[in-house]
C-alpha angles and dihedrals in degrees: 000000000000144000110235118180098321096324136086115244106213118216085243091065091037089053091055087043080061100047092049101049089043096061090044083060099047091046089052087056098222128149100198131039128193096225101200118143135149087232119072074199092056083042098049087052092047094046103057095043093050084057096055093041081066093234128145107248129226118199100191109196090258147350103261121138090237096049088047100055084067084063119018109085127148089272104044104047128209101250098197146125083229116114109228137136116257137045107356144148097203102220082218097168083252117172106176099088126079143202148162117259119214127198109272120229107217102208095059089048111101125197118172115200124193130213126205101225137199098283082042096240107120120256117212114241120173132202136164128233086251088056086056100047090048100059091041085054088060095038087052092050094043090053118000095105096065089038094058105129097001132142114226122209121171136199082206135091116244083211079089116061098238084063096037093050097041100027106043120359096042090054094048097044091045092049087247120152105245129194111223100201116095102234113215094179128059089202093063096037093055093050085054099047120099108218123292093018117168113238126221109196142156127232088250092056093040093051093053105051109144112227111279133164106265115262112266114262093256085051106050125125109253092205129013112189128195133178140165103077142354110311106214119252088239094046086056096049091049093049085054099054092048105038099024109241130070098258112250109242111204116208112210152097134226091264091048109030123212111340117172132005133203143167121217097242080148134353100273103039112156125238109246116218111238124232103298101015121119120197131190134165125221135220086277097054094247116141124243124197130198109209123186078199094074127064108271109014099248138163108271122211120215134199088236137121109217140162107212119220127223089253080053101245115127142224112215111215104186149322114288086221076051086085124063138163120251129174086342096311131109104235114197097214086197090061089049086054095050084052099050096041087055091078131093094229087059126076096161127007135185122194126187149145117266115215128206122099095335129020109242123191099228126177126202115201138196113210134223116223092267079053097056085037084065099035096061086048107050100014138224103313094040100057091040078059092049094049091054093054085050096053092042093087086061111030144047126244087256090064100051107107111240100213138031149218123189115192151160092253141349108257106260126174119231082270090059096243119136120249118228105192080052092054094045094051089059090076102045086082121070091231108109139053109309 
């Protein structure tokens, strides 16, 4: 059932991993668990434990020590296969316990997953075990036949529910063989892929594939999905090519779930609603999803911009905090990013507004090697210059960012998703292009 450092773990196994870290948990009398691990093997193991323990579960973002310290008390243990010192219950692939499974009832089952945010404090959102099983039931309808046989392997955390539902739980509810690592490097996750593996990526992995010869056709991923922000229309065309299908891009959000899927067959390809979502959009243009994942059942607003279409899929077309006022204007900051990102000397750029005293429109750029290449020539200020003359055909003066930030790479989470506290402390330095 899963690939753990070089040897097949066999359901049989997986299943006395289970019983023996279940009666440790039941022996520590505890009601809730923080479930954080670098394996989705060692997850996988915790999860279902924890479950039968009958605790509460918390799923913090990630498993750093600083994130950890909002969550992990005496009374609400670590359970985890990192070593650390505290409160921990080690998942150590220990067989020797035992202990009696009961059936479990989903809907009594609790789980609390936390989200970073964009301000990187976590944000509570609760689901059931029915809520779980629920959404894995569509996705299995939506895609289980070409996934049929099928290895899965993932560039993503399953710390975040994308990668939890497609790159662990899916799997192992589907009776696919999964990797657990969180591959960072295609070339190392392709080394370690059997033929015909499904791929779980993010649109930062999949923009910044390095040139490599295309998979052979036997060996071509039947599904690549891909979640956490728009994918670019050129980043999909160049994934297919390589791995042999457009990669599935999957539209949703921890409260919601998944909500749409798509592939990039052509720019403006619509997202398609999966079986049970709802969408509508309001007199703003924001988008609204009714989910039967989340209690209630309620509308859902988004912070997306979207045009329905009349099948009711959708097109989204920005970020409502895309847009900001400057100087009296509205600024689309999407529309500053596309811009920047245009010149040879880009290959990412993030553009936003920086509070404190007075707002101030900043860009942080990462550069391509003829941007490094100039930067090492005319420094800092000057190509920060250079950038703005190229913007000037597009954009009013209102739009050109004041201030600049060149780096390596833009801060992403394991999820690919920027990180905003990371970007505004880049200008709390005086390094940079003021």
């Amino acid at each position: 059932m899963a690939q753990v450092a070089g040897a097949m773990k066999t359901f049989g196994a997986f299943r006395a991993e289970v019983a023996d870290l279940t009666a440790r948990i039941r022996a520590r009398g505890c009601d809730r668990l923080v479930l954080a691990t670098e394996s989705s093997y060692a997850f996988a193991t915790g999860f279902l434990a924890g479950l039968q323990a009958d605790c509460r579960i918390i799923i913090p973002p990630n498993a750093l020590p600083g994130m950890l310290a909002h969550f992990v008390t005496a009374d609400c243990p670590l359970l985890s296969n990192i070593k650390r010192d505290g409160d921990l219950i080690p998942i150590d692939g220990a067989t020797g316990g035992a202990a009696a499974f009961s059936t479990l009832d989903p809907d009594r089952c609790q789980l609390d997953f936390y989200t970073s945010g964009s301000t990187g404090m976590p944000k509570r959102v609760p689901k059931s075990l029915a809520q779980i099983e629920d959404e894995l039931v569509v996705l299995d309808q939506t895609w289980g036949d070409r996934l049929a046989g099928a290895a899965t392997l993932g560039t993503v955390s399953h710390q975040h529910i994308f990668g939890l539902y497609f790159k662990c739980l899916l799997p192992l509810c589907e009776g696919r063989l999964f990797f657990p690592q969180t591959f960072e490097i295609w070339e190392e996750l392709l080394a370690a892929a059997p033929p015909g593996a499904c791929f779980v990526s993010s649109p930062a992995h999949l923009t910044r594939i390095p040139p490599m010869d295309p998979l052979p056709k036997e060996s071509a991923a039947p599904v690549i999905f891909t979640a956490g922000g728009p994918l670019p229309f050129e980043a999909a065309q160049t994934a297919a090519a390589i791995f042999g299908p457009i990669p599935t891009e999957v539209y949703g959000s921890t409260e919601t779930g998944g909500v749409a899927h798509r592939q990039q067959r052509e720019p403006r390809t619509p997202f398609t609603p999966l079986p049970g979502m709802q969408t509508r959009i309001d007199d703003q243009g924001l988008l609204s999803v009714k989910s039967s994942y989340t209690d209630g059942g309620d509308w859902d607003a988004t912070n997306d911009l979207a045009e329905l279409q009349p099948d009711g899929g959708f097109i989204l077309s920005g970020r409502a905090n895309q847009f900001v006022k400057i100087e009296g204007k509205r600024i689309s900051l999407a529309e500053v990013e596309k811009y920047l990102s245009r010149s040879a000397l880009v290959r990412e750029a993030a553009a936003f507004i920086l509070g404190g005293g007075r707002e101030t429109l900043v860009a942080v750029i990462e550069l391509s090697d003829a941007g490094w290449t100039q930067h090492a020539e005319i420094g800092a200020f000057r190509l920060g210059r250079a950038l703005r003359r190229e913007l000037v055909p597009n954009l009013e003066n209102a739009a050109m960012p004041k201030r600049w930030r060149f780096v390596e790479r833009l801060p992403v989470n394991a999820q690919g998703k920027r990180q905003q506290v990371a970007l505004n402390e880049l200008f709390t330095g005086g390094d940079g292009a003021d």
